[in-house]
C-alpha positions in Angstrom: 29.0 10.2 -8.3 28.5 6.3 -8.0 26.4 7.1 -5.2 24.2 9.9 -6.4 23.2 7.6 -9.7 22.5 4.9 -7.2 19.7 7.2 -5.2 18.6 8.4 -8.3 17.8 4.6 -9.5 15.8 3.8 -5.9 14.0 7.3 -6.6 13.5 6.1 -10.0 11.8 3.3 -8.6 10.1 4.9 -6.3 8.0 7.6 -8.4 7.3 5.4 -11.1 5.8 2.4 -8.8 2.8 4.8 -8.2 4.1 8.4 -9.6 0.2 9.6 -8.8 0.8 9.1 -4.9 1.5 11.4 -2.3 3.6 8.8 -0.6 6.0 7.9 -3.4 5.9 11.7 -4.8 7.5 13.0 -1.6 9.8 10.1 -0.7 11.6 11.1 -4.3 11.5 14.9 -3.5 13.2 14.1 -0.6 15.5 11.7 -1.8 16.1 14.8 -4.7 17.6 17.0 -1.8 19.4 14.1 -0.2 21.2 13.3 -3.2 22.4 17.0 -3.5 25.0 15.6 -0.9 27.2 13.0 -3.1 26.6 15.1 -6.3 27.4 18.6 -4.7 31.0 16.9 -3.3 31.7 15.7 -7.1 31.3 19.0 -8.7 33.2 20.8 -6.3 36.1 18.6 -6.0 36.2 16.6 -9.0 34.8 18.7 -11.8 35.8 22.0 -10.2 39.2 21.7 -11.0 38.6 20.9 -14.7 35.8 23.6 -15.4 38.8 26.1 -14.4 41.6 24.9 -16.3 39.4 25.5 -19.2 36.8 28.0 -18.6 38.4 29.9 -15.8 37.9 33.2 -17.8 34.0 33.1 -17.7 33.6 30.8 -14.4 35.1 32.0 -11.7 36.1 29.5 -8.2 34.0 32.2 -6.3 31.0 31.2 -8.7 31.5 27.4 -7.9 31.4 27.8 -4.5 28.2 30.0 -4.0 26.8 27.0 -6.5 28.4 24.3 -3.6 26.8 26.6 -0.7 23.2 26.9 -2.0 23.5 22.8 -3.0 24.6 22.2 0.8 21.8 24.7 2.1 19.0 23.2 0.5 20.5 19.7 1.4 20.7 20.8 4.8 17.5 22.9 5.5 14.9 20.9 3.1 15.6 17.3 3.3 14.6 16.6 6.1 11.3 18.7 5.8 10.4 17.0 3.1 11.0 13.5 4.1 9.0 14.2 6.8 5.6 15.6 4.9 6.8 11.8 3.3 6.3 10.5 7.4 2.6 12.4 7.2 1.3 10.8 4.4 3.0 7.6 5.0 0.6 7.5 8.6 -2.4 8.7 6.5 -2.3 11.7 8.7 -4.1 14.1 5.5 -6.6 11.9 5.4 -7.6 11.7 9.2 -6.9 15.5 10.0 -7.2 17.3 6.5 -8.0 20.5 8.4 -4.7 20.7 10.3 -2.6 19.2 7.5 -3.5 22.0 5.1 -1.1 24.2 7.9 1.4 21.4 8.8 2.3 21.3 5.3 3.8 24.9 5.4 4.8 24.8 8.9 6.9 22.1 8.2 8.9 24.6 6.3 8.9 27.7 8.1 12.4 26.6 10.4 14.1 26.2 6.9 12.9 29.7 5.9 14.3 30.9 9.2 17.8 29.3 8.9 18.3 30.5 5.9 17.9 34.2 6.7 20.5 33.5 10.1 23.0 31.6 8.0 23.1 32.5 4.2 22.7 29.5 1.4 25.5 31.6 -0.1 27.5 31.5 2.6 27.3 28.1 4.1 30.5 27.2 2.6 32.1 29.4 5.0 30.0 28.9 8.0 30.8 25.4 7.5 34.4 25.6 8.1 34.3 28.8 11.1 31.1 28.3 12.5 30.4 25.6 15.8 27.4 27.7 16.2 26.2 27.0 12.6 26.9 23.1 13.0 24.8 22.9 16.8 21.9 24.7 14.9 21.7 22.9 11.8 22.2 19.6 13.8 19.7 19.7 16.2 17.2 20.8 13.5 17.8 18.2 11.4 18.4 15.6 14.4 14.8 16.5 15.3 13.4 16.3 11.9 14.6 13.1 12.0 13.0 12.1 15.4 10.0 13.3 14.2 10.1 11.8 10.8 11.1 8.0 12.8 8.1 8.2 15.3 5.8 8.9 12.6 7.0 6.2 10.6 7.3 3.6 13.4 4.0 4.4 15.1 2.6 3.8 11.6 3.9 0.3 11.0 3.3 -0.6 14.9 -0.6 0.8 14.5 -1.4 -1.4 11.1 -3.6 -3.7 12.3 -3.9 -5.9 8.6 -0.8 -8.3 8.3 -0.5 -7.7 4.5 -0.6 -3.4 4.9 1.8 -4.0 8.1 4.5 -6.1 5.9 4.3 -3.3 3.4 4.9 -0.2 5.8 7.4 -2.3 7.8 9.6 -2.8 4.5 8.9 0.9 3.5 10.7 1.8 7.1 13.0 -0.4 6.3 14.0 1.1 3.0 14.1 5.0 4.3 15.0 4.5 7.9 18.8 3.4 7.6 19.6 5.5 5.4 18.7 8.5 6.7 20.0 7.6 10.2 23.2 7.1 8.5 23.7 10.7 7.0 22.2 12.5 9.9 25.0 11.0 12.6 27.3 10.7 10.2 27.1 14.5 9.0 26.0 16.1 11.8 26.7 14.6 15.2 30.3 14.1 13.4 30.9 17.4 12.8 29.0 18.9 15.8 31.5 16.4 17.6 34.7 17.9 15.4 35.6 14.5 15.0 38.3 14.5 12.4 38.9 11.1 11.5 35.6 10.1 11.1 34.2 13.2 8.2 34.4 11.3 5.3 32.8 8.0 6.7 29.2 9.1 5.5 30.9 7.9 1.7 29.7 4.6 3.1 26.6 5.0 2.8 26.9 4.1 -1.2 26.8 0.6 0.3 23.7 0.6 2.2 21.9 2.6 -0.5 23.1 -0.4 -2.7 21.8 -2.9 0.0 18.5 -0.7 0.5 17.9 -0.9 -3.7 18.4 -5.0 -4.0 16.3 -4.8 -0.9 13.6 -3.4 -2.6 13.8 -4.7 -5.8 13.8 -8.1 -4.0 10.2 -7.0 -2.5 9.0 -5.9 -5.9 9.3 -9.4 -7.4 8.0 -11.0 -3.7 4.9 -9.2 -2.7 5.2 -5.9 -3.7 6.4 -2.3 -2.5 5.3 0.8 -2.6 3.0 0.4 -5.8 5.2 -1.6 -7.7 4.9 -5.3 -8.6 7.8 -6.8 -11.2 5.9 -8.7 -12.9 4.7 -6.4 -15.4 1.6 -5.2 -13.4 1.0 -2.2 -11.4 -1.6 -1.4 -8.3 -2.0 1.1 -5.7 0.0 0.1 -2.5 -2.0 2.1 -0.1 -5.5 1.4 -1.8 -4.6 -2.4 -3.3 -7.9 -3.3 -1.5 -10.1 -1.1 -3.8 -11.5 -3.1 -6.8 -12.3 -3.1 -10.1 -12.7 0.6 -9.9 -14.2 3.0 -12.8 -12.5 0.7 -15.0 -14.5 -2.3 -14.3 -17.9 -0.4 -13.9 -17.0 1.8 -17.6 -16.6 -1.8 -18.4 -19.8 -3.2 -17.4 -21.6 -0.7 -18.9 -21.0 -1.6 -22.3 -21.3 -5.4 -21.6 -24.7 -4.6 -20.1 -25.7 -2.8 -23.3 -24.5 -5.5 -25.3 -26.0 -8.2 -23.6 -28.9 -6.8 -23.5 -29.2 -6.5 -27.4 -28.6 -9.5 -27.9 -30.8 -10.7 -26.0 -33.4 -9.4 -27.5 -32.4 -10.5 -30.9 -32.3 -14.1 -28.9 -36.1 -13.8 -27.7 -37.0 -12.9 -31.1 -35.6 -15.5 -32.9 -36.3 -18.4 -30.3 -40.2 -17.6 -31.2 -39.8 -18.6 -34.5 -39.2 -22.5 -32.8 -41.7 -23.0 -31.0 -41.6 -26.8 -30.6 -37.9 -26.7 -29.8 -35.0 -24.2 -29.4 -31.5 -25.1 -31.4 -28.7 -25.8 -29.4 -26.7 -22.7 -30.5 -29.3 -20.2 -29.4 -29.2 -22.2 -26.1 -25.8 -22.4 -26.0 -26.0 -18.2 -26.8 -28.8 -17.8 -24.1 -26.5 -19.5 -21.4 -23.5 -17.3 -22.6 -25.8 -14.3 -22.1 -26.8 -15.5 -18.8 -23.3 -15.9 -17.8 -22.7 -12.6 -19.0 -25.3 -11.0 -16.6 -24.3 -12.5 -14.0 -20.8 -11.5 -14.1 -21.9 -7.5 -15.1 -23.8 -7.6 -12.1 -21.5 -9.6 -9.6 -18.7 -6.7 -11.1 -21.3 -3.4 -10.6 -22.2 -4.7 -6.9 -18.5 -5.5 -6.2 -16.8 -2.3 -8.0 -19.2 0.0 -6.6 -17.9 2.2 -3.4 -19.0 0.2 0.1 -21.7 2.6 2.0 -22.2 1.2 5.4 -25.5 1.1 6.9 -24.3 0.1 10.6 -26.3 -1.5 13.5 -26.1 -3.8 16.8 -26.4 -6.9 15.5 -26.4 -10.6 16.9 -23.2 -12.7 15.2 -25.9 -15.4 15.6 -27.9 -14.3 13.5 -25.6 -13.1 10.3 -24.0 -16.3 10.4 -27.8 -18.7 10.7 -29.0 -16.4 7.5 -25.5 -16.7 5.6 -25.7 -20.6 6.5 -29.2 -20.2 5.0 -28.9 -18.5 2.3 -25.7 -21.1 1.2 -26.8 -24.3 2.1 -28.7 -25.2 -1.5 -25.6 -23.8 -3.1 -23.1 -26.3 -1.0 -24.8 -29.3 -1.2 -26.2 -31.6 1.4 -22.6 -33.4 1.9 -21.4 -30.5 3.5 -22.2 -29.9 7.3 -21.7 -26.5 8.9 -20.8 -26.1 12.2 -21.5 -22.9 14.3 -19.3 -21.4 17.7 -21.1 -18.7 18.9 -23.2 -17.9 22.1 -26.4 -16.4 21.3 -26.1 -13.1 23.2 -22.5 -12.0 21.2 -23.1 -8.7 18.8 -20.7 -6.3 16.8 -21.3 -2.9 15.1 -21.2 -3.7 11.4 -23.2 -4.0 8.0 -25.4 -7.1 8.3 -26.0 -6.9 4.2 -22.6 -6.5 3.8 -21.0 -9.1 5.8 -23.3 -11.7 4.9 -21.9 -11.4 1.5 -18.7 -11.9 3.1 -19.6 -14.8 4.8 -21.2 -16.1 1.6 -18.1 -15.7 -0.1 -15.7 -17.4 2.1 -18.4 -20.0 2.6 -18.6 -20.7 -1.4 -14.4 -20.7 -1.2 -14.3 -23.4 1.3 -17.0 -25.5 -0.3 -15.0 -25.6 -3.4 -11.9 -26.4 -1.8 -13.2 -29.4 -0.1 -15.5 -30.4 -3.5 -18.8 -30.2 -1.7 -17.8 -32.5 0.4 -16.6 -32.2 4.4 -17.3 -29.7 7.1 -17.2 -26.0 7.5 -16.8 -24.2 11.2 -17.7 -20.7 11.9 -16.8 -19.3 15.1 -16.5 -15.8 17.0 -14.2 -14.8 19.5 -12.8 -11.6 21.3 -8.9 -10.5 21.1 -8.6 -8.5 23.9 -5.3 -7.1 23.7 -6.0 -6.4 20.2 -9.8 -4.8 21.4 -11.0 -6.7 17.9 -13.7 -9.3 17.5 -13.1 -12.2 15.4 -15.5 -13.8 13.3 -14.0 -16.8 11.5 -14.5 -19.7 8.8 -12.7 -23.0 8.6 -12.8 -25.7 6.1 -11.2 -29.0 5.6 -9.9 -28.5 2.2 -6.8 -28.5 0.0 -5.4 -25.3 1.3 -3.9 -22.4 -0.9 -0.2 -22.2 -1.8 2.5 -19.9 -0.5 3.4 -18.3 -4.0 -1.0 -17.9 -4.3 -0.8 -16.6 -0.5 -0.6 -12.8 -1.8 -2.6 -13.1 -4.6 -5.7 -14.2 -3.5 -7.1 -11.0 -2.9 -6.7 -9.4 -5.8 -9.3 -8.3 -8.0 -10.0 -10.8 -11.0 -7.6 -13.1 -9.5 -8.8 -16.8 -8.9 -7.3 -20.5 -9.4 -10.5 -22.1 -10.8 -11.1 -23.0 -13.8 -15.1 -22.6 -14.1 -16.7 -19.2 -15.9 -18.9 -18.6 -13.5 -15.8 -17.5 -10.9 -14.8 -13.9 -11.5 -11.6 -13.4 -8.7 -13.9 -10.7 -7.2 -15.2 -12.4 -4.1 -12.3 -12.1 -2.3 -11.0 -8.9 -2.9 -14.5 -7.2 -1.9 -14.5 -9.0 1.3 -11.3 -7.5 2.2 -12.3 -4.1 1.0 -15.6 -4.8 3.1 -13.4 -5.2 6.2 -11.4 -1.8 5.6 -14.3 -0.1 5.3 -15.1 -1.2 8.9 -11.8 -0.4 9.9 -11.5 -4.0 10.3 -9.4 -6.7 8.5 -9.4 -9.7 6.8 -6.7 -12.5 7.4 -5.9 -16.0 6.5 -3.9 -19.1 8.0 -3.2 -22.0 5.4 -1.7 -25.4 5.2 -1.3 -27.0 1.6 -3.5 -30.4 2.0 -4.9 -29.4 5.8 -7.6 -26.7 4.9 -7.5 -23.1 5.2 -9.1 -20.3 8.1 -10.1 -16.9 7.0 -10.2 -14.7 10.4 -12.7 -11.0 10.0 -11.4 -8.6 12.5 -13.3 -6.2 14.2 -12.5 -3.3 16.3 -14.3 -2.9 19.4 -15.4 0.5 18.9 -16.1 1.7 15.2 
């Protein structure tokens, strides 16, 4: 029983770190059936005995078993289906092929269907004991469930390109892959085996559950895991790039209206001095100003990212970002520039010049307007990405602000005209080319933000 409240704590966990995905809503279906094992075993042989003594005139031990077989049979014939619709939408498969997944879905199923009209839910406790046939079936079913379920899963984390996506999926593996291994060789190559001494040594996977649940509540309080943050805040794992959202553009909405009232009712009084404003309505005209500026910096940044993609010289995005920043840094920076003059990649020009804007504004406040920044492009080709990179000589960003910095409204200075938005839309300006955005940091050394780009968009 200590084992069944166990999974039903990391399912817990699970479904109510983002209860609204596809991801987390199957892994605790799944983990549902899977915990029918440890809880089906307790009622049989623990309460059993008791719910005879003293009811044995209504419930009857032939009851109780056909309640044990139909727990076993949907433990045997569903997990595993379900855990791997889980390995779908954990490799965004729906989203790619929506077509074909609208059939997978119930294919998935249809071998479960079919066992259970060879070998009877009600009946399993019997086959169980005087079947071999019945334990080779149900094996290699589930074994290749399971094969399935772990290639989908591992080609997943391998194909995440984005270091910050690929830590997540690779602790998600780690969370559901043990486990599972566990139970399938230890109930069904065991058995199919008729090895004796070893039929009770899938109890021990109470332990590993245990280790899989600090695991992940460890990752919670680090970085993050499937949704869920322990710190009191909650974001979409597989979307934690989108920003600001309806939310922030319902939001700006009403600022909008608000400023704009008042405003008005500025204008109107400030004719009445015509020699000289007060300092409060200047104070309230600057507050307005501010105000603007940050509805508008929030509508442009919340709004979905349409591309408009063309063939475009790197040259040339970084000369009109450098251009369009250079008042802004100051004349004590100088920028530097790596790039041969025939290089191009397929992206956004509008779009990535804000991005370069952006991590050019970053550097320039991390070196106070004062030191060098380098922006260079390259080619990974064993990753078939170009890179597109920007240096700077400044103070570097701290381990514990490493995973926060690009998260919407998140930002470490202290002036109101920085809104923690700049960062985060980069990144979600890189998804949408099915690119990337990383960063290499050294407290007191200066920081390097890479933007990767496939080959072939």
């Amino acid at each position: 029983m200590v084992f069944t409240l166990l999974i039903w704590l990391l399912l817990f966990l699970i479904y109510v770190s983002d209860k609204h995905n596809k991801i987390n809503q199957w892994c605790a279906i799944s983990g549902i059936f899977f915990s029918l094992g440890t809880l089906k075993e307790y009622l049989y042989f623990e309460l059993a005995p008791v719910i005879i003594e003293h009811y044995g005139s209504v419930i009857t031990m032939d009851f109780i078993t056909a309640v044990y077989s139909f727990m076993t049979a949907m433990l045997y014939y569903l997990a595993m289906p379900s855990i791997v619709l889980f390995a779908f939408y954990f490799s965004s498969y729906p989203a790619r092929c929506p077509k074909e997944f609208r059939y997978i879905r119930f294919i998935v199923f249809i071998p479960a269907f079919i066992l259970s009209l060879i070998f009877a839910p009600a009946r399993i406790s019997y086959y169980q004991h005087n079947s071999f046939i019945f334990w080779y079936t149900v094996s290699g079913y589930n074994l290749l469930y399971g094969i399935l379920m772990t290639v989908l899963t591992i080609r997943t984390v391998l194909r995440e390109k984005a270091p910050r996506q690929r830590r997540q999926k690779r602790v998600v593996s780690i969370i559901v892959l043990p486990p599972v291994w566990y139970w399938l060789l230890t109930i069904f190559v065991i058995h199919s085996l008729g090895i004796s001494s070893l039929m009770k040594v899938w109890k021990n996977n109470t332990l590993i559950v245990a280790l899989v649940i600090i695991f992940y509540i460890s990752a919670a309080f680090r970085e993050g895991i499937m949704g869920m943050r322990l710190r009191g805040e909650n974001y979409h794992w597989d979307s934690d790039m989108e920003i600001a959202g309806k939310g922030a553009q319902y939001t700006s909405h009403i600022l909008k209206n608000e400023v704009t009232k008042i405003e008005w009712c500025v204008s109107n009084l400030s004719k009445d001095y015509a020699e000289k404003t007060p300092e409060e309505l200047a104070i309230i005209q600057r507050s307005t100003q501010h105000l603007k500026q940050f509805v508008n910096k929030t509508q442009f940044y919340s709004n979905d990212i349409v591309l408009k993609l063309e063939n475009v010289q790197v040259q040339s995005i970084i000369q009109a970002s450098i251009l369009s920043m250079r008042d802004y840094v100051g004349k004590n920076i100088e920028f530097r520039m790596n790039c041969e003059e025939q290089e191009c990649i397929s992206c956004d020009k509008e779009h990535i010049i804000e991005v370069l804007n952006n991590l050019i504004s970053n550097a320039a406040d991390a070196m106070e307007n004062n030191g060098s920044i380098t922006i260079s492009y390259t080619n990974d080709y064993k990753k078939h990405m170009h890179i597109l990179s920007v240096s700077d000589e400044g103070h570097g960003i701290s381990k514990e602000n490493m995973y926060k910095i690009f998260e919407s409204y998140f930002t470490t200075k202290k002036t109101n005209t920085n809104f923690g938005l700049g960062l985060t839309y980069c990144a979600n300006v890189m998804k949408k080319h099915k690119g990337y955005i990383d960063v290499k940091s050294e407290e007191g050394r200066g920081s390097t933000f890479y933007l990767f780009f496939p080959f072939k968009y």
